[in-house]
N, C-alpha and C positions, 0 to 999 in steps of 0.2 A: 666847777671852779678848781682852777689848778694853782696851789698858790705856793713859793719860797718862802719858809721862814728860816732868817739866819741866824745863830747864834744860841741857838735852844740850850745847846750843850756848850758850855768854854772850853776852853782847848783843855785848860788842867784834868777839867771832868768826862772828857773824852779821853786824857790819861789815866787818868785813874781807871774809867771802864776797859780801855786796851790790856792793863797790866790783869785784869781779874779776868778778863775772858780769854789771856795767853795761856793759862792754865784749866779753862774748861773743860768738860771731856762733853766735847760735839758728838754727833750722830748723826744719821741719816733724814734729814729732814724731811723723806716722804712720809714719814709715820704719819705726820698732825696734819696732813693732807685729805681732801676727799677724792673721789676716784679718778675725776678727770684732772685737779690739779696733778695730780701724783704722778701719774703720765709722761708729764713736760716737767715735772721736777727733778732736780739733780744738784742738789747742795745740800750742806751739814746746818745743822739747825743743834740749839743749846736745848735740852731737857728744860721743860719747862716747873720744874720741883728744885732742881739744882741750887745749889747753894751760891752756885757762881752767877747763875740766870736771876737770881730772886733780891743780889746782892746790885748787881745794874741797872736791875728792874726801878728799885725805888731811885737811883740818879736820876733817870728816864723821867718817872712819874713828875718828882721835886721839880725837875727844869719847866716839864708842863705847864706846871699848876704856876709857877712863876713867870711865866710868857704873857701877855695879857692880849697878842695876835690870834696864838691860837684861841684862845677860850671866844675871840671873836670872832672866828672864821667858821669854828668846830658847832661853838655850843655845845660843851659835852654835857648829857646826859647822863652818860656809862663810857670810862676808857676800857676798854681789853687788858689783860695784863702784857707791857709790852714784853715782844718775844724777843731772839737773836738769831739772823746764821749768817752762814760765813760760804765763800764761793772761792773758787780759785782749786789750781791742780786739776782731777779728773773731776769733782763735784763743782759744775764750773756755769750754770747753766737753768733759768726756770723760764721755758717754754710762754708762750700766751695762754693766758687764762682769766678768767671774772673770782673774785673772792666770794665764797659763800657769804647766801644774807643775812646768817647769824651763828654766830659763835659762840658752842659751847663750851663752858669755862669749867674748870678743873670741882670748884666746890660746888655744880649744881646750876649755878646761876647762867643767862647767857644774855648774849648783847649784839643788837643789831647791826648789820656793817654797814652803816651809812658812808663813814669817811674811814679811807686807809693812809694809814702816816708811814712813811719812812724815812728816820733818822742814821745817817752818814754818819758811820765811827772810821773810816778809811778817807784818807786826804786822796782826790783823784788821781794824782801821781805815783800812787803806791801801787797803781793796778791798770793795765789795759785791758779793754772792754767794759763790761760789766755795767752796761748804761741802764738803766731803767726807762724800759719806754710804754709810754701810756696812749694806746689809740684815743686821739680828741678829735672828734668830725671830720673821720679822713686822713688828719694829718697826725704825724706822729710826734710826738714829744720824747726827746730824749735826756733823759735829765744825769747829772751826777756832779753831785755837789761838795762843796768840803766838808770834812770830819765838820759834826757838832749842827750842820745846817737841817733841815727837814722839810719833804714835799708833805703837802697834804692835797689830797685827790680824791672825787669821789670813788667810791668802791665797785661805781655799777659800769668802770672802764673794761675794759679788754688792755690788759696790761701784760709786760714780760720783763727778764732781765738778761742782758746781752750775754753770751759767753765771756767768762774773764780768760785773757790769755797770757797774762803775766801779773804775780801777786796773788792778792789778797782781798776780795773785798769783803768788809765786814759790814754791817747795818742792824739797827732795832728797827723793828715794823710790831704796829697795832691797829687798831679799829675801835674806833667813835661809834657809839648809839649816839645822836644828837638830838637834842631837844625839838629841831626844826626839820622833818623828812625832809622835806623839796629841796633838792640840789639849787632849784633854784630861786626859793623863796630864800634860801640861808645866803645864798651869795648877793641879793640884794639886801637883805641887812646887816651884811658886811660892807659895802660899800657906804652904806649908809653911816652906819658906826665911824669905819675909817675917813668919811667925812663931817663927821662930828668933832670928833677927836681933832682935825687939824684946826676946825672953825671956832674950839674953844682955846685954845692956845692965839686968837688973834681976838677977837673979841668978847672972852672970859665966857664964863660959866654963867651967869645971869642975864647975858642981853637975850630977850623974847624972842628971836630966832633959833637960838641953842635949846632954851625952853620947850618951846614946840615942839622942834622938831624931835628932841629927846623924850617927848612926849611921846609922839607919833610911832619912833622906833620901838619903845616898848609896848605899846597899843599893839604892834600890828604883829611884836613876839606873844604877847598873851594869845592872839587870834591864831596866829601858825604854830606854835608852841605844845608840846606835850612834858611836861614836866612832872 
């Protein structure tokens, strides 16, 4: 499941993150790579302890946890701490690659990469190239969306990001442990969900059909579910 959410971030709080990361001191994003992404890597990435990374981190998180798509699309389990880099000039360029399937995190702990998110801190105008494309059965998706907007995809793609050749693009990316493995047991109980949600908005929250089926939805997350 490949899905748009818009508006993660408001435009102010994409100000605010632009104005704290204009002063970051970037680095060489091959470090926090493993040995085949690193390869096809070629961008600046924020230190991940940084004062200026830890400070966008929590905007990041807040919009999350306020979204009420994502938490039904993801299921999160476990977010990653979200990360930051930046493309453009000679660092311009991340090859095809698959995200490792778990992510070791800074204090010890670590987290499955079931789903990878990339959040758009760069308006598409500000930058050519730099598409993010995600091999889906063949066909390629290429995505690039406004500041504040966010893909979420599953992890187990064959993905890249275009060479930028004019500008800047900036982005947050993390990875979901989600509650529900199966790419696609979790996209049928999103659909499900997002069909919930419209059918209570037309015939309320108590008519026995909404019942039910709100039953059923959680029934069949206890049954696919690792919590």
């Amino acid at each position: 499941m490949l899905l748009h959410l818009k508006n993660v971030l408001s435009k102010d709080e994409v100000r605010r993150a632009r104005e704290v990361l204009a002063r970051a001191p970037w680095a060489d994003g091959r470090t926090t790579s493993g040995k085949q992404a690193a390869q096809a890597k070629n961008n600046l990435q924020l230190p991940e302890q940084c004062d200026e990374a830890q400070a966008v981190r929590e905007l990041v998180l807040y919009a999350l946890e306020r979204h009420p798509v994502f938490f039904s699309a993801a299921l999160p389990k476990q977010i990653s701490p979200p990360m930051f880099n930046r493309y453009g000039g000679d660092a311009n360029t991340f090859g095809n690659h698959v995200d490792t399937a778990v992510r070791y995190l800074s204090d010890g702990g670590r987290v499955r990469t079931d789903v990878s998110c990339t959040v758009f801190l760069s308006e598409p105008e500000e930058y050519d190239g730099g598409e993010l494309v995600i091999e889906d059965n063949y066909l390629d998706r290429r995505i690039k969306f406004p500041a504040g907007d966010m893909v979420l995809y599953p992890a187990s793609t064959v993905h890249r990001v275009e060479p930028v050749t004019r500008g800047e693009r900036i982005a947050s990316f993390l990875w979901v442990e989600s509650m529900v493995r199966s790419t696609e047991q979790r996209e049928l109980l999103f659909n499900m969900d997002s069909a919930l949600m419209r059918l209570r908005t037309t015939v309320g929250e108590t008519d026995p059909a909404v019942v039910g089926l709100t039953s059923t939805y959680h029934n069949l997350l206890r049954m696919w579910g690792d919590t």
